[in-house]
N, C-alpha and C positions, 0 to 999 in steps of 0.2 A: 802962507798958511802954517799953522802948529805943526809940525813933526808928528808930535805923538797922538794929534785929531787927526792927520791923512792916514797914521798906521792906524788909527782903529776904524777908519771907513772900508781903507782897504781888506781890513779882516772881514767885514759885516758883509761885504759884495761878495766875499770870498766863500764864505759859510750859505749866503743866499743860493750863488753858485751852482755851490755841492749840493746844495737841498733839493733845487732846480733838477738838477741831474738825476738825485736821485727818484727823486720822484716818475720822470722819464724813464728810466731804469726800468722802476718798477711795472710801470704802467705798461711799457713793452713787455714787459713780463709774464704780466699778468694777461695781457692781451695772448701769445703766444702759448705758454702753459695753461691757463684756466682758460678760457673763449679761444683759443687758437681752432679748433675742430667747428667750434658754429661757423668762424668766418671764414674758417677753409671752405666750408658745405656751400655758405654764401656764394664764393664767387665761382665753385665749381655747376652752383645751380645759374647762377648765372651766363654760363654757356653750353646746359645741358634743358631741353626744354621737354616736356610731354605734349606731342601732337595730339590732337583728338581723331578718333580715327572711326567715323562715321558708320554705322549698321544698315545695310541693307532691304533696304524693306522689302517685304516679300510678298511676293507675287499674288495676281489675281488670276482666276483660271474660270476656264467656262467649264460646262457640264461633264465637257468629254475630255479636260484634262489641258486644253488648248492655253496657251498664254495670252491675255488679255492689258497686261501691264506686268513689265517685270522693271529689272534696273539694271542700268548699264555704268561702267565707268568712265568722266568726262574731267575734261580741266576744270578745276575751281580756283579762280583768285583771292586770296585774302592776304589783310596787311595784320601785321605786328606791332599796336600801339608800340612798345617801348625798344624797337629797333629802330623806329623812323627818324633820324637822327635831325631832320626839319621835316616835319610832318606837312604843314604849308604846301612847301613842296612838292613834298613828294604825291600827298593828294589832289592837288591841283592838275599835277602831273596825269594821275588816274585817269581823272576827271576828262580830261581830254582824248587820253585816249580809247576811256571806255563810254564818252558819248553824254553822262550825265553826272548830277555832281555829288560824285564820292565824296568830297569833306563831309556835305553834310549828314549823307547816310554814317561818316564813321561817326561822326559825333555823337546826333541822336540816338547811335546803341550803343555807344561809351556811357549817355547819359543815362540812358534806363538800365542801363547795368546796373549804375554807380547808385541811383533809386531803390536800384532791388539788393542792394551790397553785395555783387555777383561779377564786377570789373576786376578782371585780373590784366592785367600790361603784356604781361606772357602769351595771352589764348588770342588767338586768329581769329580777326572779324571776315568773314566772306562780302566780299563787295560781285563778284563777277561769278554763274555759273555756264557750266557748260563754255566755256569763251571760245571764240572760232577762233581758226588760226591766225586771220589776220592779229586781231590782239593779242593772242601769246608770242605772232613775232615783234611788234612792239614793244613789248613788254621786255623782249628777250634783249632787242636793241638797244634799249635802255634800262639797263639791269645796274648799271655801275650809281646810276643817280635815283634807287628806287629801293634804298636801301629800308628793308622790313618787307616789301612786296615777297608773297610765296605763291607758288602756283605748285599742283599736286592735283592726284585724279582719286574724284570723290565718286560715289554712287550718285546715279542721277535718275529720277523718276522716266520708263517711256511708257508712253500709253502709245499700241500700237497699232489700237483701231481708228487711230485720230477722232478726226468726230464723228466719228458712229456710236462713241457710247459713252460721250462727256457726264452727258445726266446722268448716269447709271456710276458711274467708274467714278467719277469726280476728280479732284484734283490735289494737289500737298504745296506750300508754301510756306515759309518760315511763321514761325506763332506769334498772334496778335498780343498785346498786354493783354488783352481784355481776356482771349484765352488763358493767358498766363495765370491770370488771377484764377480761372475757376476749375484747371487744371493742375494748379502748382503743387498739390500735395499725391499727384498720380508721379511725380519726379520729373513732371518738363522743365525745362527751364529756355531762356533767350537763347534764341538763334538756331533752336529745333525747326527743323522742319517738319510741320504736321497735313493730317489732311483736314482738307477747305469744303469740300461738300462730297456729294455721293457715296460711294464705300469706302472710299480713301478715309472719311470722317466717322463714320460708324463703327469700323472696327482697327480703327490708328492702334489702339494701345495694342490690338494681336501684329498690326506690319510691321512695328517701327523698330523692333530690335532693339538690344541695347549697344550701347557707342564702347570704343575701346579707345585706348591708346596707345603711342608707339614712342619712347626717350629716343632722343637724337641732339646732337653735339654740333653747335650753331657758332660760325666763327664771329670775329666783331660786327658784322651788317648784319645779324641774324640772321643769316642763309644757312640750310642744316648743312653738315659737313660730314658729319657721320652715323649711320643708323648704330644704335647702341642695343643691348641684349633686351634692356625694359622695354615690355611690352605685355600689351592686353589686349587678345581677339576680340573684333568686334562680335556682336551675336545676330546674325541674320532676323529678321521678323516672320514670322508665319503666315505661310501659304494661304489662301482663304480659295476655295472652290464655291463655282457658284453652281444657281438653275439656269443662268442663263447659257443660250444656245447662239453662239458666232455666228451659223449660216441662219438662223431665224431674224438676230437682230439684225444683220446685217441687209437682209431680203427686207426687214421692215424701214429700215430708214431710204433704203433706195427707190424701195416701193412709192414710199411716200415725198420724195422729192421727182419721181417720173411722173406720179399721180398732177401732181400742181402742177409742173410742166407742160401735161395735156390738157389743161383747163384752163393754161393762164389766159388764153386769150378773152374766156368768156367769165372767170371768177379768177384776177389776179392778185393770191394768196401765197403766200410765204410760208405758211403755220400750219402744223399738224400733227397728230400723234399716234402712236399705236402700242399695245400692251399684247402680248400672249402669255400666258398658263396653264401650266400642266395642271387638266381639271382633278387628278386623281390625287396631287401631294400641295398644291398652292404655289408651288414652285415659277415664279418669272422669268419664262424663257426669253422674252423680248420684251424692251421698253424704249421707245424712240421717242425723241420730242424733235421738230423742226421749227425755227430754225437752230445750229449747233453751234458750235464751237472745237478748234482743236486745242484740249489739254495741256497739249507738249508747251503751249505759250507761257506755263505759269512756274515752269522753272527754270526760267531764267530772271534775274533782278529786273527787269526793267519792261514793259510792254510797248511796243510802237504805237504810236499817237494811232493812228490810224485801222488797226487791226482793236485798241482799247476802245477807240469809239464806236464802230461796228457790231463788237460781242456787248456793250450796250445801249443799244441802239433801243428807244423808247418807246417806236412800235409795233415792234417784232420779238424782240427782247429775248436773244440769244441763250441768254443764260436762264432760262425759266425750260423747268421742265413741266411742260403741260399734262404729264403723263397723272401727274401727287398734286399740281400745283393750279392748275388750270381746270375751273367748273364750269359746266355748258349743261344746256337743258335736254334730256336725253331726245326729246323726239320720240318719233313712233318705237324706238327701241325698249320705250317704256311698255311697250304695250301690253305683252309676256305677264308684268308684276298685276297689270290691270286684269288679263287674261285667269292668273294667281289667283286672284283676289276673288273671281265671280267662280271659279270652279271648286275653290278650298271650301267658300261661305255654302257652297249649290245650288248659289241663287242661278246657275245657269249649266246645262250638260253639253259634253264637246258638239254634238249635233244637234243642238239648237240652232235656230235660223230667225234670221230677221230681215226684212226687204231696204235694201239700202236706194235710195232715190235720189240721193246726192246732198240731201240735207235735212235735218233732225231738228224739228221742231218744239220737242216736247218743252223743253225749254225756255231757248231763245233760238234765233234761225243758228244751225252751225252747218258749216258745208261738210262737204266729203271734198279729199282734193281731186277726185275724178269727179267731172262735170256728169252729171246725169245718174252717177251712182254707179255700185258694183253690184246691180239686184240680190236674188238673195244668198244670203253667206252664213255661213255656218262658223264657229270659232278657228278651224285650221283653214280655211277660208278668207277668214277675216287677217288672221296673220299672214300668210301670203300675200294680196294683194293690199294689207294695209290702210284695210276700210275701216275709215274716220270715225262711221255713221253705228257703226257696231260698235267702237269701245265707246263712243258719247254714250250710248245707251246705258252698255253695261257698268262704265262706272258712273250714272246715275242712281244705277239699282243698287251699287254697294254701296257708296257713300265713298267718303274722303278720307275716315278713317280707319275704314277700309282697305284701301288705296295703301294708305301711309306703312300699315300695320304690317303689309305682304315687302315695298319696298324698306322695311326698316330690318323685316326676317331676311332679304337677300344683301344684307349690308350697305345700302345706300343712302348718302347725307351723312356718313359716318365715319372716320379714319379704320383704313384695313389694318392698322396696326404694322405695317413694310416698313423692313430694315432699312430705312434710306434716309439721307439728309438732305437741303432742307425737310423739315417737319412737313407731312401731307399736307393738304387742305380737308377740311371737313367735310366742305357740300353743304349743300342745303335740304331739307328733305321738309317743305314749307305744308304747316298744320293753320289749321284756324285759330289757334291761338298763336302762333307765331305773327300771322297779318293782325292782331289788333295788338301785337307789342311794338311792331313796326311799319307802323302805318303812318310815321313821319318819313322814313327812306321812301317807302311807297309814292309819295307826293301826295296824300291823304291829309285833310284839314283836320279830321277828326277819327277815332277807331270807326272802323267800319267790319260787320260781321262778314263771315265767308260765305260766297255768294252760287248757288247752284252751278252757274255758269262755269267757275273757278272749278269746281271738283269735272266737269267734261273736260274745261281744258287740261287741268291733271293726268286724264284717264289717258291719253295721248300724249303726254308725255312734254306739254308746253306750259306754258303758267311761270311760276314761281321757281319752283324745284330745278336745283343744278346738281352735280355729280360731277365727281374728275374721271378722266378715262379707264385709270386704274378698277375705281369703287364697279365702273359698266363690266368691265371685264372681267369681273371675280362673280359678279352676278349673272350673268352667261353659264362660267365655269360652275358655278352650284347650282344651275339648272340643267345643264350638260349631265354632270354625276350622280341627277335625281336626288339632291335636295340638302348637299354636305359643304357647307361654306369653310374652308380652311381661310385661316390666315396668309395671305403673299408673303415670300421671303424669296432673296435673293441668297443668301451665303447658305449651304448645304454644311460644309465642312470646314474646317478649321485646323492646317495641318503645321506641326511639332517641324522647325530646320532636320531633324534627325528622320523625317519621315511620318511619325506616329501620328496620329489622329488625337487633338487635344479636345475635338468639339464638332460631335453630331448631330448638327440639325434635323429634328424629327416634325413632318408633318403635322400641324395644329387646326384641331378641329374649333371653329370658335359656334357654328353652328348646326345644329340639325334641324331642319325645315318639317322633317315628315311629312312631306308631301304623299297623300296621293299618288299610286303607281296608277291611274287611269290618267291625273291633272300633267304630271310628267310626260306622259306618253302623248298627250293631247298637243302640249304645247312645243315638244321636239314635232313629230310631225307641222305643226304648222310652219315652222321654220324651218324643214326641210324644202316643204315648199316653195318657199320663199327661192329657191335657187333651182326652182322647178317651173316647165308651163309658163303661165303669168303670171308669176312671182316675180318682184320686185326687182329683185338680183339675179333671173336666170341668164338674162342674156351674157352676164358675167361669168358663169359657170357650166356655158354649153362645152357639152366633149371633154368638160375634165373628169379625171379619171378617178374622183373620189367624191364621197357622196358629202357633202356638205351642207347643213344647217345656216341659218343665220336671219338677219333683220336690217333691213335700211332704215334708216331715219333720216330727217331733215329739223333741223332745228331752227327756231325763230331768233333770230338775232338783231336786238335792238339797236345796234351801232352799222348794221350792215350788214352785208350778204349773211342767208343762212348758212349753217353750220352741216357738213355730212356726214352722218353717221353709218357707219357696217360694224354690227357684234357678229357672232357666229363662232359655229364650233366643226371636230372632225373627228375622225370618221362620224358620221349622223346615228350608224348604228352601234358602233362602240367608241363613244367620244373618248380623246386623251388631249387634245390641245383645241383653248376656248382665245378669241382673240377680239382685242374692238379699237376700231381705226375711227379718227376724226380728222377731218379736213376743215378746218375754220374759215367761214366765208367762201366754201366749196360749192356749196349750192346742194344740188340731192345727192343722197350718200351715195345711191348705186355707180353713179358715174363717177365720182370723186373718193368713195372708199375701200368699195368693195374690192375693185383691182387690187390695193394693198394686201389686202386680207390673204387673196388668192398668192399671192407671189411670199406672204409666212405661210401658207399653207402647203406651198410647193418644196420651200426651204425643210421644212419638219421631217415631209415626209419623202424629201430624196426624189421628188420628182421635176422630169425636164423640164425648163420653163420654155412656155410657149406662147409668148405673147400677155403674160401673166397683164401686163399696164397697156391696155387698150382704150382707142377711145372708140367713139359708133352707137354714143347714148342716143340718136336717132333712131339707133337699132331697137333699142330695147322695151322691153312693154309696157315697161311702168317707171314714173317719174320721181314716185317717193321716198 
């Protein structure tokens, strides 16, 4: 090769070289002096991380101040997408140990994260709450091959009435999408845990607190290694006091699981409910629905096959509160609006009399359910012992829309407006124009007009017309207090973590009846009755030590057995708590309800119980 062509390549390589270099030079330079401090911050955040450090939600409390659900602190597992150095692995791993399969739960919230552009690699997805020890010592023994695994103690939801007050209390689980979406601008976001129904749902945004965080310095497996100064308190959530009353709900749901207990053998029912009410504020002292469920199951990830199929079970149906959610035909408990209705109009005075012979003609034949009749009865008469033959009459004299006009003033067929989740049921409160809109569900070929017949069966409380137990027991409670319908509410108060009172619940009037202080006074005696002599329900309330009001009924039920009803109220002369029990497929209420009644009504008023769930319905004087 030419001498003087390798010296001038040699120089070209050489000047390339130094260019080379410098350019290296520079760029370390420039990295160092101008970005040196971003990618210092880089990799110092890279081993310094912000934990989320979860808010407390704040308690639920009964009337007298008792705790109902508070929160306690439990182990929580969650991994760290971007410590998982084989994620494979390592959730496979999980997945074994904790029973089901973690890949997929991380995934699917990587994936709706990453949907919602809300995946950060950094923030802890929780796979395990509460974990028993067995698991955390698993977890512990294989700590070296589980690298991104944390475990920490989070606040954790107890309800510590178990199932005594599911319906009522409800429950909290992490947030659905579909919540996500109609909640995302109150500030939720993935992987909240929110409440699922009952109060937990109604007033989330006063529990839920706001979340904090706590900087901590995380060696190469992202295990923390050092808590550091950054940090932010979480903010507890507020307190929420209720009307409800511990030893009332509690007397009601026991009640009403000894109640079927003493009937299974002759009506074998699972199902039932009962409501009480401070007749003076609308206040819900008690709300049971059977059969229940215990709460504590839903926070944890995962439910056992066999405890899920159970709580829903598809003829019993656990999770239904029949209190809001459950409409049954009231039965002779109707009778009072019927009773209403002929004394408001004056088409009839409380001593009036009519000879009952067991069956009423005027019509078409209708019985009385006592064979031969209750000769003659008078209107507190006629309540008492529940003659058939009196309200056919009387509501033929008022009509139907008569009828409808008394039960629509005591709020029946209508949402009481109660703070509770799910949404009520309506009821039905069925008009003559209602059967020729629906005279295809009827099984009717064509509309057919409302038929005499239809407004007797009305007047007693059978036919069409349903009601949930709730709507029965608020309509007691405004005939209890002489004719003042408040709206039911369970939350009273609304308290500040610092103590203060953010939100006072003040008693709502939604209606005044004006009743009649003669129609009032006519139709409490009758019902006192009722737990008097041969009354319906004395043999229920012999030798107890407080004067008590009320009403059995028995309800027609087209799938089977009938339905038991007891409404009633207490003291009879100064009422303060109205209450209404059903026993579905109980057969007559006094044998199947009215025991419950008695045993909230003992809970109320601080009295001994003495046999409160009796059976001895051979005892008793009347079947209805």
């Amino acid at each position: 090769m030419n001498p003087k062509l390798l010296e001038q390549r040699l120089t070209y390589m050489t000047l390339i070289a130094i260019l080379i270099f410098a350019i290296l030079i520079g760029r370390l330079g420039y990295l160092q002096l101008v970005e040196g401090e971003k990618y210092e911050k880089m990799a110092t955040e890279n081993r310094i991380r912000l934990l989320p450090l979860a808010a407390p939600r704040g308690d639920i409390l009964d009337r007298k101040g008792r705790p109902l659900v508070t929160s306690r602190l439990a182990p929580v597992v969650s991994v760290v997408p971007m410590d998982m150095n084989d994620p494979d692995h390592v959730l496979g791993r999980l997945s074994e140990i904790l029973g089901y399969d973690v890949k997929k739960t991380v995934n699917d919230t990587i994936k709706r994260l990453q949907e919602r552009k809300e995946y950060r690699p950094y923030t802890p997805i929780r796979i395990a709450t509460d974990a028993d020890i067995t698991t955390l010592t698993k977890i512990a023994e294989h700590q070296l091959e589980l690298p991104g695994v944390m475990v920490e103690e989070q606040p954790v939801r107890d309800y510590l009435l178990g199932d005594v007050g599911a319906h009522v209390l409800g429950y909290v689980r992490e947030i659905s999408k579909e919540e996500l979406e109609t909640w995302r601008d109150k500030g939720y976001k993935m992987g909240d845990i929110v409440g699922k129904t009952g109060l937990e749902r109604v007033y989330d945004e006063y529990l839920r607190g706001e979340p904090g965080g706590q900087q901590v310095e995380v060696d190469a497996d992202g295990r923390a290694v050092k808590i550091l100064p950054g940090r932010k308190k979480p903010i507890p959530g507020c307190n929420i006091k209720l009307t409800l009353d511990k030893d009332v709900q509690e007397a009601a749901v026991l009640g009403l699981r000894a109640a079927m207990d003493s009937i299974k053998r002759e009506f074998p029912t699972k199902a039932g409910t009962a409501v009480a009410i401070d007749v003076k504020t609308g206040g819900i002292l008690a709300m049971a629905s059977e059969p229940s469920f215990d709460p504590n199951i839903f926070t944890k990830e995962t439910i056992p096959s066999d405890i899920w199929t159970s709580i829903n079970d598809p003829k019993w149906q656990p999770q239904l509160n029949r209190a809001i959610r459950g409409v049954y035909p009231p039965g002779s408990t109707f009778k009072m609006v019927t009773a209403t209705a002929g004394l408001e109009t004056g088409t009839i005075g409380p001593e009036d009399t009519i000879v009952d012979r067991g069956v009423y003609w005027r019509v078409e034949p209708k019985k009385c359910w006592k064979s031969g009749g209750h000769g003659v009865v008078n209107l507190t008469r006629a309540i008492a012992v529940s003659c058939n033959v009196y309200f056919y009459d009387l509501g033929y004299r008022v009509g139907i829309d008569n009828l409808n006009k008394y039960a629509a003033l005591y709020g029946l067929g209508q949402p009481t407006g109660v703070d509770l989740y799910p949404v009520e049921a309506s009821g039905l409160l069925a008009t003559p124009e209602w059967k020729l809109e629906n005279y295809k569900t009827l099984g009717l070929r064509q509309p057919e007009p409302w038929q005499p017949g239809e407004t007797l069966s009305a007047a007693i409380g059978q036919g069409f017309s349903s009601f949930t137990p709730l709507q029965m027991a608020n309509y007691i409670a405004t005939l209890a207090n002489g004719g003042t319908r408040y709206r039911p509410y369970f939350a009273s108060e609304i308290v500040a973590p610092d103590g203060q009172v953010e939100r006072m619940v003040e008693p709502q009037v939604v209606e005044e009846l004006n009743l009649k202080p003669e129609t009032v006074a006519a139709l409490q005696k009758g019902m006192y009755l009722v737990t008097q002599g041969e009354g319906t329900a004395a043999y229920y309330f012999q030798g107890f030590p407080l004067k008590v009001a009320g009403k059995t009924g028995t309800a027609q039920n087209s799938q089977g057995t009938d339905h038991g009803w007891f409404v009633g109220f207490a003291p009879y002369d100064n009422p303060e708590i109205a209450v209404a029990v059903l026993v579905e497929q109980g057969g007559h209420g006094g044998s199947a309800a009215a025991p419950v009644a008695k045993a909230m009504f003992e809970a109320y008023f601080g009295l001994t119980h003495e046999a409160s769930i009796t059976q001895g319905s051979s005892l008793s004087t009347a079947e209805e």
